[in-house]
C-alpha positions in Angstrom: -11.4 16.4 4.1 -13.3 13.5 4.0 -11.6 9.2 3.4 -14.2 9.9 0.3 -12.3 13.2 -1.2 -9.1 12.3 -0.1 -9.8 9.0 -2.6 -11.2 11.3 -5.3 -8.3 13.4 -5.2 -6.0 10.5 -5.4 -8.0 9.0 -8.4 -8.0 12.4 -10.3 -4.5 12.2 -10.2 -4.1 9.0 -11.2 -3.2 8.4 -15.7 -5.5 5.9 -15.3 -9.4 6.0 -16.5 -11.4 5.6 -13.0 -15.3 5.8 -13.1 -17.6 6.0 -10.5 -21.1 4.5 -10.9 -24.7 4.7 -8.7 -24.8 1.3 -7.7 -28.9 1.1 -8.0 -29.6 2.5 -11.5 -26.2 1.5 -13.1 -25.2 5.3 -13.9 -22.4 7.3 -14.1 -21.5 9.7 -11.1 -17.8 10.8 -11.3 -14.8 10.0 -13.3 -11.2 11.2 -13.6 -9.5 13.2 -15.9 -7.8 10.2 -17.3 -11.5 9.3 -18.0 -12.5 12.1 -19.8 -9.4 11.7 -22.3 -10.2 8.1 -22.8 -13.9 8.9 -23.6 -13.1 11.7 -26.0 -15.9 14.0 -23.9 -16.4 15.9 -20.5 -17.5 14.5 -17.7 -20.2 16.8 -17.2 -22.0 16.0 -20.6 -21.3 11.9 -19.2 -22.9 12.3 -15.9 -26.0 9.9 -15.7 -25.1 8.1 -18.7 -26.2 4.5 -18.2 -23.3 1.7 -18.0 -24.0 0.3 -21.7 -23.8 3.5 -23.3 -20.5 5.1 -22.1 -18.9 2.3 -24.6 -19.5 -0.8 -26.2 -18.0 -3.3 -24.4 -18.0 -1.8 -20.7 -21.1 -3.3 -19.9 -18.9 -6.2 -19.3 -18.7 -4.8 -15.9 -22.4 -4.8 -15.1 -22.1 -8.6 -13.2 -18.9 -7.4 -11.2 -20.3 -3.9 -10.3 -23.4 -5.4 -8.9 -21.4 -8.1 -7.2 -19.4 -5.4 -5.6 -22.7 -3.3 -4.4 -24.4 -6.6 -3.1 -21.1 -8.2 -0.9 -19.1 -4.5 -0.3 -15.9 -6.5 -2.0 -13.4 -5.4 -4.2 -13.4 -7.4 -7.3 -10.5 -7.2 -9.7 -10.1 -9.1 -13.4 -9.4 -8.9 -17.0 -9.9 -9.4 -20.7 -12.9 -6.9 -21.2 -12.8 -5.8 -24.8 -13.6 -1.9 -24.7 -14.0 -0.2 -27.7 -14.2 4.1 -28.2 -15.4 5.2 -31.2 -12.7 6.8 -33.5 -9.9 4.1 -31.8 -9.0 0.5 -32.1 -10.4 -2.0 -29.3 -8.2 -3.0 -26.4 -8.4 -5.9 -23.6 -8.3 -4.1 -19.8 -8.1 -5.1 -16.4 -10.0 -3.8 -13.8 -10.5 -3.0 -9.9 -14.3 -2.4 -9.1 -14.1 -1.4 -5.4 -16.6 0.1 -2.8 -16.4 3.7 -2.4 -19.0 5.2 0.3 -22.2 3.9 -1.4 -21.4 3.9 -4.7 -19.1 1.5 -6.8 -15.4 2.9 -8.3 -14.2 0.9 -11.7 -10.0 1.6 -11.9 -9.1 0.3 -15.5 -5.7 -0.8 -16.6 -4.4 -1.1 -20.1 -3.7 -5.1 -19.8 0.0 -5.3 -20.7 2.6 -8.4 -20.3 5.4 -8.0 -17.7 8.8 -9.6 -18.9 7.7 -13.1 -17.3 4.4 -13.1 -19.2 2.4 -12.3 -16.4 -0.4 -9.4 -16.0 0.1 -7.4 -13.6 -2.5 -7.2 -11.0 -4.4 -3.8 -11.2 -3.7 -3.3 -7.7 -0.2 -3.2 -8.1 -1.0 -0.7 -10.9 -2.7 1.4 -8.7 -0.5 1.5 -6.0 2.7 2.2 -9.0 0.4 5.1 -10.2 0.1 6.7 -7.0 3.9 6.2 -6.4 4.5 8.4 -9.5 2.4 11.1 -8.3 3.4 11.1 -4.9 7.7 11.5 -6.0 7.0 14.6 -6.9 5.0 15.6 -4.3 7.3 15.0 -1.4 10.6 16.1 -2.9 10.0 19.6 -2.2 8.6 19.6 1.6 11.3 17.0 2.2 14.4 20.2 1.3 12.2 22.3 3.7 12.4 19.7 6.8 16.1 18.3 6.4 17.0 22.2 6.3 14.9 23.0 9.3 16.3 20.1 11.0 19.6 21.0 10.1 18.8 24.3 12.0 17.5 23.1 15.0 20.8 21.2 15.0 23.4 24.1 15.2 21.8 25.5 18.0 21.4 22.1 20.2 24.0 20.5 22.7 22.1 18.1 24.2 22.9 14.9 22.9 19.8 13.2 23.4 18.5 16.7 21.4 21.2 15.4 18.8 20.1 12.4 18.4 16.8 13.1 17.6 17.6 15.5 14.9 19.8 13.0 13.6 17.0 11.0 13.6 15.0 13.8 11.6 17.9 13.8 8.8 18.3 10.4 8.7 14.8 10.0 8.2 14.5 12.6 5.0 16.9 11.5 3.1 15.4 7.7 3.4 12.5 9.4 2.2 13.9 10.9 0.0 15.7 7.9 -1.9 12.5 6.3 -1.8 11.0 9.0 -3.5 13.4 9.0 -6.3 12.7 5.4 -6.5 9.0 5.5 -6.8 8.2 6.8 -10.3 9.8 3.4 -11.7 8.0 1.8 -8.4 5.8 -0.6 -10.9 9.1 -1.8 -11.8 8.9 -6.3 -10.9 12.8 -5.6 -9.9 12.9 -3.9 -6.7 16.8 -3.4 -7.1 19.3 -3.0 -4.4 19.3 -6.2 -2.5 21.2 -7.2 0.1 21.9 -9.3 3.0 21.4 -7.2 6.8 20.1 -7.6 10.1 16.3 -6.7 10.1 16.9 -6.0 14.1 18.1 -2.4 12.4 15.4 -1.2 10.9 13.1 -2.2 13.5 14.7 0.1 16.3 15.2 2.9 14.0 11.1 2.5 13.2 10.7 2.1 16.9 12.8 5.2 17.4 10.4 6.9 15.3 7.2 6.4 16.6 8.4 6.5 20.7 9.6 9.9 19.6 6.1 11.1 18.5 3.5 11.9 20.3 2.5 8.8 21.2 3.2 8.4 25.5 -0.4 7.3 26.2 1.2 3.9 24.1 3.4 1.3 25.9 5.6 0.5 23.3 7.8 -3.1 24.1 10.5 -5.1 21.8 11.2 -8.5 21.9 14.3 -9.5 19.7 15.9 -12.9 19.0 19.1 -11.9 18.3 20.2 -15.3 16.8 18.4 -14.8 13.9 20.3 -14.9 10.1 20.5 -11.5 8.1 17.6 -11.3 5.7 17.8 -10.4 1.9 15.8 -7.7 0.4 15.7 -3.9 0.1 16.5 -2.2 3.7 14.5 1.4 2.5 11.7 -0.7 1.2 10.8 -3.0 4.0 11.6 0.0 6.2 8.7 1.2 5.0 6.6 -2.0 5.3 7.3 -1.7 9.0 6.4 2.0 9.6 2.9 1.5 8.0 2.5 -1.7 10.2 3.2 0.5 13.4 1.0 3.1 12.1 -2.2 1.3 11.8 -1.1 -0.6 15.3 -0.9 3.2 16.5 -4.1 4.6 14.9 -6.0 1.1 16.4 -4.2 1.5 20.1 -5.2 4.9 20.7 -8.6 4.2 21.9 -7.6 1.5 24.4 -7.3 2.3 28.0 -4.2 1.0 28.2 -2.8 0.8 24.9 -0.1 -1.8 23.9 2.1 -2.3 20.7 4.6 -5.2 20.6 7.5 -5.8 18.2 9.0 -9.3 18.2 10.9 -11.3 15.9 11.2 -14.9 15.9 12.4 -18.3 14.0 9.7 -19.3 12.2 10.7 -22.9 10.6 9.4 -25.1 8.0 7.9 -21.7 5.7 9.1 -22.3 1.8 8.0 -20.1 -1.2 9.2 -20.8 -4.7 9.9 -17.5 -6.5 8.6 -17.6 -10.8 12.7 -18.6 -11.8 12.1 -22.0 -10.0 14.0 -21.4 -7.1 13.0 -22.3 -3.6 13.5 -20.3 -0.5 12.9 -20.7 3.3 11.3 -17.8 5.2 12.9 -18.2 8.8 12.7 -14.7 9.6 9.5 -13.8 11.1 8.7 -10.0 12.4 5.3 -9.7 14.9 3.6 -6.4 15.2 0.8 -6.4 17.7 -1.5 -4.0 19.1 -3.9 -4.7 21.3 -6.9 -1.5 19.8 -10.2 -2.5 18.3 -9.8 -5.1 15.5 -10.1 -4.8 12.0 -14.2 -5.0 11.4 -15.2 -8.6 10.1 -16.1 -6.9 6.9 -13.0 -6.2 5.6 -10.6 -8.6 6.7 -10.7 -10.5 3.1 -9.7 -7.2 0.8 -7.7 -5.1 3.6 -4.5 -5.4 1.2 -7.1 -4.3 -1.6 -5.9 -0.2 -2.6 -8.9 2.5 -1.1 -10.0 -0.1 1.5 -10.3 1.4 5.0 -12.1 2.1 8.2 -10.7 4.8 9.0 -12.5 8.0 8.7 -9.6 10.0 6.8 -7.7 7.3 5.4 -6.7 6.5 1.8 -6.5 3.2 1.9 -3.3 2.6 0.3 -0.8 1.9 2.9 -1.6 -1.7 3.5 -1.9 -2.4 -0.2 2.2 -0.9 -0.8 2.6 -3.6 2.4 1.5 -6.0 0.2 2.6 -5.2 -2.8 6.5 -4.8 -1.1 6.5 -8.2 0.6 5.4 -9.9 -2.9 8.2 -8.0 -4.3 10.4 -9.7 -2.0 9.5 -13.0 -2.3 7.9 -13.1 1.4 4.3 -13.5 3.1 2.1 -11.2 5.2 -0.2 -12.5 7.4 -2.4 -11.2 10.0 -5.1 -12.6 12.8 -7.3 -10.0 14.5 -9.8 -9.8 17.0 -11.0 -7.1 19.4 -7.7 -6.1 21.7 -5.2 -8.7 20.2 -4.2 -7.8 16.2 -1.1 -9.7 15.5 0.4 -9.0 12.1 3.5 -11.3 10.9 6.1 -10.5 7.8 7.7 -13.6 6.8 11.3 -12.7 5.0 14.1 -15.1 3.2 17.4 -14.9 3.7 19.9 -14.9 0.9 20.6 -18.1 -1.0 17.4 -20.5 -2.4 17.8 -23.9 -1.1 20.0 -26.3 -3.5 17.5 -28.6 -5.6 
């Protein structure tokens, strides 16, 4: 399957409206399900309907969608008034993104969060898919822990062991973050606490020099003086496997492929969360690869959702990267050029500094 259907399938999914438009004439080419409800009509009497006469009000877009065709970037906004015959007018937000060479519009009811904010429509994307995917994995997930469980009770080998372990361990992570992620829109992340981030990074390490990945020199660099940071262990587990997945995918292709994981003090970083309070981000994790780059094109929307180069990718793993770190009151940050992509969490320990 295609990075194209894999996106389509996702956006089908998805209890949002999602329209896909030809770029050139300003018609309509594809939409979701979601769509079709919000139109009151199928998609198949739609199809080459022009822009201002799906519904008054969406030719709001027309500016943003031929931006988007004319620089290949993902624009995202708000306040267009929409109105469907036969229901009241609402305000939406929307994500107008690439997609192969035509132009995707993601719409989002525009609702306040609890601090008055909007919430970005790619964090609504990415909280959609979340949704969709709980229920997907908690099924497959039963069928590996049991297998693994098997494997187990015929093994005696403690390296074997450990590895299994490993397996288990794994799943049921998985598994709690799976629970977690039809609420994963949610601004409180929940279940903070203070550990050492050198934990999470061997098991991820564990992980991936346990795949089949030996064509990879894989090297760790800790400072072990470093204070515990504060956040959710599961979630910025995550955050660190889909780092070392993308360094993986990029590494392959090198001759002699290299991923580093370092940590380091990083001193004089302050962010000020929306209560006011200020905290330092000393804790500074380094994942680097040394594969092709990230092309020049998309460096300025990589943490944009269905943004990817890579041929079956959905684009959506550095955008939950993103959207976790924010979550958490920290930075990501990158540099990349051809053999030498560095990419650098920044994380806050416990207590905000005293005013």
């Amino acid at each position: 399957m295609s990075g194209r259907e894999n996106t389509m399938v996702v956006a089908e999914a998805l209890p949002d409206p999602v329209l896909v438009f030809d770029p050139k004439h300003m018609t309509l080419q594809w939409m979701n399900q979601a769509a079709e409800n919000w139109l009151r009509g199928s998609r198949g009497k739609r199809m080459g309907t022009a822009l201002a006469d799906i519904a008054p009000g969406l030719d709001g877009l027309a500016f943003a969608l031929q931006s988007c065709a004319k620089s290949g970037e993902t624009i995202r906004g708000r306040d267009i008034h929409i109105h469907i015959i036969g229901a009241a007018g609402a305000d939406w937000a929307y994500l107008v993104f690439p997609l192969d060479r035509q132009i995707a519009v993601l719409l989002s009811p525009q609702q306040k969060s609890g601090t008055g904010e909007q919430e970005e429509p790619q964090s609504q994307a990415i909280s959609m898919l979340g949704r969709m995917l709980a229920h997907e994995l908690k099924n497959p997930l039963a069928g590996i822990y049991g297998a693994a469980q098997l494997l187990e009770a015929g093994l005696d080998d403690e390296a074997d062991l450990e590895i299994t372990g490993l397996i288990k361990s794994e799943v049921r992570r998985i598994g709690r973050l799976a629970d977690k992620m039809e609420s994963f829109g949610d601004r409180e992340v929940g279940n903070f606490a203070a550990f050492n981030i050198h934990t999470i990074l061997r098991k991820a390490y564990l992980l991936f020099l346990n795949a089949d990945n030996t064509n990879i020199k894989f090297t760790e660099s800790y400072d072990p003086s470093l204070p515990d940071v504060y956040g959710n262990a599961d979630q910025l587990m995550q955050v660190v496997i889909n780092l070392l997945a993308n360094a993986v995918d990029a590494a392959q292709g090198s001759e002699r492929a290299c991923i580093d994981i370092q940590t380091v003090f990083r001193a004089g970083l302050h962010k000020t969360n929306l209560a006011g309070e200020k905290y330092v981000l000393p804790v500074e994790i380094r994942i680097s690869d040394n594969g092709i780059g990230i092309p020049s094109g998309l460096k300025g929307r990589i943490f944009h959702p269905f943004v990817t180069a890579k041929a079956n990718g959905h684009g959506l793993g550095l955008a939950l990267v993103s959207k976790i770190m924010l979550e958490h009151g920290g930075v990501v940050e990158f540099t990349s050029a051809p053999g030498n992509t560095i990419f650098s969490l920044l994380l806050r320990t416990e207590k905000p500094i005293k005013k």
